[in-house]
C-alpha positions as YAML, in Angstrom:
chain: A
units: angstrom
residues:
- id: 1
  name: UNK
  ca: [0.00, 0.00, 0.00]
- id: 2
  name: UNK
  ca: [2.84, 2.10, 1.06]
- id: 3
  name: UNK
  ca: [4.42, 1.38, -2.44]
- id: 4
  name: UNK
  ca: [1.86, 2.78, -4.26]
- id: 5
  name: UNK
  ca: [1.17, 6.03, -2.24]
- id: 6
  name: UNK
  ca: [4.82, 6.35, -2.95]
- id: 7
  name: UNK
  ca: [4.95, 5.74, -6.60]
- id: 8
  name: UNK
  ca: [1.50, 8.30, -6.49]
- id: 9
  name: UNK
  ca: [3.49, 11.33, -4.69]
- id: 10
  name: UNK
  ca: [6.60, 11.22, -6.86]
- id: 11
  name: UNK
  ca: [4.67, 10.85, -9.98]
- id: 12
  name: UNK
  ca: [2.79, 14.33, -8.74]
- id: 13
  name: UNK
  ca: [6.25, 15.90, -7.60]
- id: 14
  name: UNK
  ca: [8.43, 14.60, -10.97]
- id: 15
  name: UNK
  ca: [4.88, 15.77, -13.26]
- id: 16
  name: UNK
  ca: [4.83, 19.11, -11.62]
- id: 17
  name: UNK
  ca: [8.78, 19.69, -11.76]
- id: 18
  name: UNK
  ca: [8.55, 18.34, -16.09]
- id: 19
  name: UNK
  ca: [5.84, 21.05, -16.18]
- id: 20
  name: UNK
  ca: [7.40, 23.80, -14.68]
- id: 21
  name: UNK
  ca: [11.06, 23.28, -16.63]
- id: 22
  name: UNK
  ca: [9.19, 22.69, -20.03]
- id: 23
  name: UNK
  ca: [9.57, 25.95, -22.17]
- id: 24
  name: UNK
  ca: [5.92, 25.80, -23.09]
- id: 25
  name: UNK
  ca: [2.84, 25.57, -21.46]
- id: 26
  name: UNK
  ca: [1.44, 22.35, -20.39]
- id: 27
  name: UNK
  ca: [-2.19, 22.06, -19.05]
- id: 28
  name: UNK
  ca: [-2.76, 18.94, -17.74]
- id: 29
  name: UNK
  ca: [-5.12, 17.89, -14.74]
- id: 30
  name: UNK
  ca: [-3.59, 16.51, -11.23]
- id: 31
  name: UNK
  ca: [-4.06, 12.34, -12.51]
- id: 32
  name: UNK
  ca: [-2.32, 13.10, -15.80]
- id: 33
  name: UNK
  ca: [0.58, 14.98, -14.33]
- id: 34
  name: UNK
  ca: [0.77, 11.82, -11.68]
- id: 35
  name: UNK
  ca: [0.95, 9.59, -14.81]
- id: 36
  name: UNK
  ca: [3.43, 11.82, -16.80]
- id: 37
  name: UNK
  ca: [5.48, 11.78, -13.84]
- id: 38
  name: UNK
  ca: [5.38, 8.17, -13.36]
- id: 39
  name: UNK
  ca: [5.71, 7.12, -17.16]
- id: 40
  name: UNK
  ca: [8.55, 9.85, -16.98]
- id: 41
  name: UNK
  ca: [10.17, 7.71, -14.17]
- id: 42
  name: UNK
  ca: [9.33, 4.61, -15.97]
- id: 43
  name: UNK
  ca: [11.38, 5.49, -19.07]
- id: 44
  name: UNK
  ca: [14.33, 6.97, -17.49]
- id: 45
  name: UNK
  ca: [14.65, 3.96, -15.85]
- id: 46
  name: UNK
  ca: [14.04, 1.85, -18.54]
- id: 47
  name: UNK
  ca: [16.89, 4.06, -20.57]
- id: 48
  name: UNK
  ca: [19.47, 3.82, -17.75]
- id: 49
  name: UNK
  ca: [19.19, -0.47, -17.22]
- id: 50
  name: UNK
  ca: [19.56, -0.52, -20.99]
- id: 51
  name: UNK
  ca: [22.63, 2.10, -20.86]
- id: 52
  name: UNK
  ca: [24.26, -1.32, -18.46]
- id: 53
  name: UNK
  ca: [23.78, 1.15, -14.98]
- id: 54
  name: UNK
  ca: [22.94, -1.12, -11.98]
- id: 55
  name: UNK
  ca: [21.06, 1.09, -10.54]
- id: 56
  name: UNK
  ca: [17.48, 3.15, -11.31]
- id: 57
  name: UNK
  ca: [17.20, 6.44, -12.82]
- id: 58
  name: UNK
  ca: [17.41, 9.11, -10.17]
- id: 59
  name: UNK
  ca: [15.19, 12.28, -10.30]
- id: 60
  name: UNK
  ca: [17.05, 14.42, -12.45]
- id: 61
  name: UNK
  ca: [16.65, 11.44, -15.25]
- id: 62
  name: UNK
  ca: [12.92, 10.58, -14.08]
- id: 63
  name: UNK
  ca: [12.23, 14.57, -14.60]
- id: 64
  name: UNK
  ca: [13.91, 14.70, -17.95]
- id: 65
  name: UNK
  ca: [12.07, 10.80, -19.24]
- id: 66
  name: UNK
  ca: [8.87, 13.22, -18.26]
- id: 67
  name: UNK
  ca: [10.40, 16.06, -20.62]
- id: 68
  name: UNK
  ca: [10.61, 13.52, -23.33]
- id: 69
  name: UNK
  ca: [6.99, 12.29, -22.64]
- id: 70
  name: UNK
  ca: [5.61, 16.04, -23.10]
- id: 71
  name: UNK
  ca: [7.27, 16.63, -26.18]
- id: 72
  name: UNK
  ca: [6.67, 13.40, -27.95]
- id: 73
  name: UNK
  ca: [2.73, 14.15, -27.02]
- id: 74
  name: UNK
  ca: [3.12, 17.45, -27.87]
- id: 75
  name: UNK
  ca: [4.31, 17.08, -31.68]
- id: 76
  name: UNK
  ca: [2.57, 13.36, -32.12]
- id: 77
  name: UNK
  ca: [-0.67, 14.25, -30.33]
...
């Protein structure tokens, strides 16, 4: 249960922190910044186990994978 609160706050915290470093404005509701942020962490860490680290992405790389996720939706969606 605990897990998932977690995962739940730093989604919100990584979402809000990709919005407020993108150069453009992003309006997105609370449960889609929670879901940026956690498909944000989700890729960084997906980048960094394929780059041969041992360990996850931190959240400098979790609020960058978020970055990513905002332009790719912005310019495919």
């Amino acid at each position: 249960m605990f897990r998932i609160l977690g995962a739940l706050m730093s989604g919100f915290i990584i979402g809000l922190l990709a919005r407020w470093l993108y150069p453009a404005t992003v309006p997105l509701h609370a449960g889609t910044t929670i879901l940026l942020g956690i498909g944000g962490s989700l890729l960084a860490d997906l980048a960094s186990r394929r780059a041969g680290a041992r360990q996850g992405a931190g959240l400098i790389a979790s609020v960058v994978g978020a970055m990513a996720l905002i332009f790719i939706g912005r310019h495919l969606g």
